[in-house]
C-alpha positions as CSV (number, residue, x, y, z in Angstrom):
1,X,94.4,86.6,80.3
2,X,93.5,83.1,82.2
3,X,90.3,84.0,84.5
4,X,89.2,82.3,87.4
5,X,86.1,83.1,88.7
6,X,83.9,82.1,91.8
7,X,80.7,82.7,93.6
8,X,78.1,83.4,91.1
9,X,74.8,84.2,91.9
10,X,71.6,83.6,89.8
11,X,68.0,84.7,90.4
12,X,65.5,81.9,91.0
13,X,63.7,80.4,88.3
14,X,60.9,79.7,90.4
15,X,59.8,80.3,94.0
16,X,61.4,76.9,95.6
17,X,64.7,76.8,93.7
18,X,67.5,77.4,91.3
19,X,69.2,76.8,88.1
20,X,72.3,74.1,89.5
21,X,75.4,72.7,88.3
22,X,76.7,69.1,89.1
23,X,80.2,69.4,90.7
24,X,83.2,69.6,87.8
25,X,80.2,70.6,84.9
26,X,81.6,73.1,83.1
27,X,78.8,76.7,83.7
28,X,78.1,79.3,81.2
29,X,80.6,81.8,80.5
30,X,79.5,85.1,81.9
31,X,81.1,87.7,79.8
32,X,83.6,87.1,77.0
33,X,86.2,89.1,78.5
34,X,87.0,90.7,81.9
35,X,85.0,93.8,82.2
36,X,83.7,95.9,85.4
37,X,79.6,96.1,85.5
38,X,78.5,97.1,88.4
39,X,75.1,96.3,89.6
40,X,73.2,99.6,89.7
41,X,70.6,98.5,92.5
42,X,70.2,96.3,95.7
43,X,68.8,92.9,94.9
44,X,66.7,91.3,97.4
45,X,68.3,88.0,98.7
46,X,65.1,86.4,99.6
47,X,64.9,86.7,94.8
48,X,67.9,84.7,94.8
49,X,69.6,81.6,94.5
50,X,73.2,81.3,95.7
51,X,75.8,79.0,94.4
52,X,79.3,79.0,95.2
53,X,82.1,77.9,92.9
54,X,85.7,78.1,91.3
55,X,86.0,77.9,88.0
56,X,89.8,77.7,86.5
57,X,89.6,77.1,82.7
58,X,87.1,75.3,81.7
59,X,86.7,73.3,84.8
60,X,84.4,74.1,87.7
61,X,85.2,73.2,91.7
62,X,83.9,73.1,94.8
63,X,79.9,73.6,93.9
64,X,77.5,74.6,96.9
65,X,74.5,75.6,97.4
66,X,72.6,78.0,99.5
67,X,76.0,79.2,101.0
68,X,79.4,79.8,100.1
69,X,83.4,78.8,101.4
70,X,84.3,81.6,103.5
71,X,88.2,80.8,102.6
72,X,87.6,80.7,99.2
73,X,85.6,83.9,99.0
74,X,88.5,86.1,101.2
75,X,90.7,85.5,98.0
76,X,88.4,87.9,95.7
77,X,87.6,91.9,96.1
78,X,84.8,93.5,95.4
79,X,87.4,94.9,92.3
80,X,86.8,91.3,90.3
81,X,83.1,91.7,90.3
82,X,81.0,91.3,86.9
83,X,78.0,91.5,86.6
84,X,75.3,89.8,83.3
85,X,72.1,90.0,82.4
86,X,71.3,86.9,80.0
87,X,68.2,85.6,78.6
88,X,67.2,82.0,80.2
89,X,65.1,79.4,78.5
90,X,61.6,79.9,77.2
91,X,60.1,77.4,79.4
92,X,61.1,79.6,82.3
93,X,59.4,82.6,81.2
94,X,55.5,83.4,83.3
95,X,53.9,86.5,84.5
96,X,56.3,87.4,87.2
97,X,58.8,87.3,85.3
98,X,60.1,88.5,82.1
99,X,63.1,85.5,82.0
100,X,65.9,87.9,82.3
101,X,69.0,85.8,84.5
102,X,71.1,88.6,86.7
103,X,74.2,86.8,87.2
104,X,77.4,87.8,89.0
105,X,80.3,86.4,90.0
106,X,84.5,87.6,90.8
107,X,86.9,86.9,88.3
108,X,90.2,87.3,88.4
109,X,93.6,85.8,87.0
110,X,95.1,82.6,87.9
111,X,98.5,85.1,88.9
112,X,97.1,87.2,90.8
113,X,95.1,84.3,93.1
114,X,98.6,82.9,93.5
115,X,99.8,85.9,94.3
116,X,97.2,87.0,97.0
117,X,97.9,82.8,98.7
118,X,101.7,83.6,98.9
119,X,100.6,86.6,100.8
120,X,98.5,84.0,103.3
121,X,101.8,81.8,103.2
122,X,100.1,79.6,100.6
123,X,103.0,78.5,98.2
124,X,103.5,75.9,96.1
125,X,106.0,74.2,98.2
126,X,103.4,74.1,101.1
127,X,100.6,73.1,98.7
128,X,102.5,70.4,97.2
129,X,103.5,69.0,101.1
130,X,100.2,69.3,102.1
131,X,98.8,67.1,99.3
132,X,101.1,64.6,100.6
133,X,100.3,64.7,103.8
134,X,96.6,65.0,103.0
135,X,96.7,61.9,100.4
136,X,98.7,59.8,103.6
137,X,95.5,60.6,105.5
138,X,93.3,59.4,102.6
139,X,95.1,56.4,102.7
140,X,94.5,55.4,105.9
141,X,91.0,56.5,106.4
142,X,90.4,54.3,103.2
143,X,92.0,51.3,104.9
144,X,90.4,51.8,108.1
145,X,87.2,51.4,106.3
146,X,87.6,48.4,104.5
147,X,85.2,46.5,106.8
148,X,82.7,48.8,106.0
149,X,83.5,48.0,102.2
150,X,83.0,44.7,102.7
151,X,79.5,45.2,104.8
152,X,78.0,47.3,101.4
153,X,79.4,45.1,99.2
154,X,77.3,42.1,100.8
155,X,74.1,44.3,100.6
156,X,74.2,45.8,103.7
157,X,72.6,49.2,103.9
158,X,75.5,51.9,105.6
159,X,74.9,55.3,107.2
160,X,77.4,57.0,106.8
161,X,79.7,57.9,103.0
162,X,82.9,55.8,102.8
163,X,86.1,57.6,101.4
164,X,86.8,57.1,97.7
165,X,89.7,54.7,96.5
166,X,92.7,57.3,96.7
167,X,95.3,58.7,94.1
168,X,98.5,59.0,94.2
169,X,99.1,63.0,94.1
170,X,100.9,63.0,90.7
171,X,98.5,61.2,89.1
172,X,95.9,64.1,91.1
173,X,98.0,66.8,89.7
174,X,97.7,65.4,86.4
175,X,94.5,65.3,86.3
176,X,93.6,68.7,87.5
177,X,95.3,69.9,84.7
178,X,93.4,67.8,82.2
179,X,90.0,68.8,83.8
180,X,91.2,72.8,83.7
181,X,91.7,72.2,79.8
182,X,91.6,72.8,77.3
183,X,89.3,69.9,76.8
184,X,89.4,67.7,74.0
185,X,86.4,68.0,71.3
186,X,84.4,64.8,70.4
187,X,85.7,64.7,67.0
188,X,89.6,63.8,68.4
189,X,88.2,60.7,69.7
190,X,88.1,57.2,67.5
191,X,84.9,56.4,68.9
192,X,82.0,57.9,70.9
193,X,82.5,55.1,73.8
194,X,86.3,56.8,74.3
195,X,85.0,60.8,74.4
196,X,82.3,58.9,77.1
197,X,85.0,57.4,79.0
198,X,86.9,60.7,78.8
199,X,83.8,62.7,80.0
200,X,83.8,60.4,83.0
201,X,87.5,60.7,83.8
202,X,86.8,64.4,84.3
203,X,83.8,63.3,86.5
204,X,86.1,61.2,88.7
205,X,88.6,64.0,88.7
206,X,85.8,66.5,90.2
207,X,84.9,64.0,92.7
208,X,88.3,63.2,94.1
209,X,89.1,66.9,94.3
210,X,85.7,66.8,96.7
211,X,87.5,64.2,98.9
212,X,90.6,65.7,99.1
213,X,88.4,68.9,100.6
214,X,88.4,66.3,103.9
215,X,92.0,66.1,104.1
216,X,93.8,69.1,102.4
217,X,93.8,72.9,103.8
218,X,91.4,74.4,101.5
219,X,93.4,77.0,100.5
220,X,96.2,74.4,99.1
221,X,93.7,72.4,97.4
222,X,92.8,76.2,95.7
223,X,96.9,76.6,95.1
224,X,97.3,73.2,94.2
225,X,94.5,73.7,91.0
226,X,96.0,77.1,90.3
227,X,99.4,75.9,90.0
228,X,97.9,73.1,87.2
229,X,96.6,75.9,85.1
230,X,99.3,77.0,81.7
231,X,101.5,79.4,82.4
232,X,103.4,79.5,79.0
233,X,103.3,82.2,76.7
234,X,100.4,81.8,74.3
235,X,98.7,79.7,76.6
236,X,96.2,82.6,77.3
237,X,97.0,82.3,81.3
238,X,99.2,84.4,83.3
């Protein structure tokens, strides 16, 4: 079975912070397969650090910290909880701690997400016009900045983050599916400068997916990522 899973939680490493992720970095996988562990006690969120995610393959989107997408977390049940308890690093090992990382997060298939957006009235069809719609409205935000674009590029200090340069939304969809994988290993490239450049591509793709967060229903850019992952027999997704 494909899993997508979101909203893990780890315990803090230390009293000021946690363990975090850059945006499209692929995490840790939790458990090898999909299996209910339920936690047997209360944890005690002041212990905690909270990240929210979706992970779909071996791509992760829409990272935050210290809270979590409201619309994004109505599409799991408490059914697709798991629950680890992994080892960290040495160096994060003291007194107070014996380094054991409680980690758990909601993982379910890539069918039954699309199935529980249809429910909402999130098809494909509606995913794929809102992405147009939504890249239109990219466009012109990008065009109505280009005096800004002009002000940075002349040195000038700016307060406020200009859009990125926008896709076209095959070329998006194309690479959504690239980031969810599978990935290409290092040893499939000629040279190490063209697994770099490949590395970054995936960068980029994470970072326009972020923009498109400021122009597409979030639920459709969840569809829209979904819809990208293999559905063919053998794939391992359903």
């Amino acid at each position: 079975m494909g899993l997508v899973g979101g909203f893990g939680v780890r315990r803090c490493i230390s009293a000021y912070g946690t363990q975090l992720r850059e945006p499209g970095r692929s995490p840790p996988k939790l458990l090898p397969e999909k299996q209910a562990a339920p936690h047997p006690r209360r944890w005690d969120p002041a212990g905690m650090g909270h990240h929210s995610y979706l992970v779909v393959g071996e791509y992760q989107f829409f990272y935050t910290r210290d809270h979590y997408n409201e619309e994004l977390a109505a599409l799991f049940n408490e059914s697709d909880r798991e629950l680890v308890v992994a080892d960290a690093g040495d160096d994060t090992r003291d007194d107070e701690w014996d380094g054991k990382e409680l980690t758990f997060g909601y993982y379910t298939t890539a069918n039954a997400l699309r199935q529980r957006l249809n429910v909402q009235g999130f098809t494909s069809h509606r995913a794929l016009a809102d992405l147009a719609e939504g890249v239109e409205r990219w466009r012109k935000t990008y065009a109505d900045q280009s005096d800004l674009r002009e002000r940075e590029a002349r040195g000038e200090q700016l307060y406020q983050t200009l859009a990125r340069p926008p896709r076209e939304p095959a070329e998006l969809l194309a690479a959504m599916g690239e980031a969810i994988g599978p990935h290409r290993p290092q040893t499939s490239f000629a040279t190490g400068q063209k697994y770099v450049s490949y590395l970054i591509e995936l960068t980029a793709t994470a970072e326009d997916v972020e923009e498109l967060r400021w122009f597409v229903e979030g639920r459709s850019l969840v569809r829209l990522i979904l819809d990208q992952a293999p559905t063919t027999r053998g794939s391992g997704w359903t």
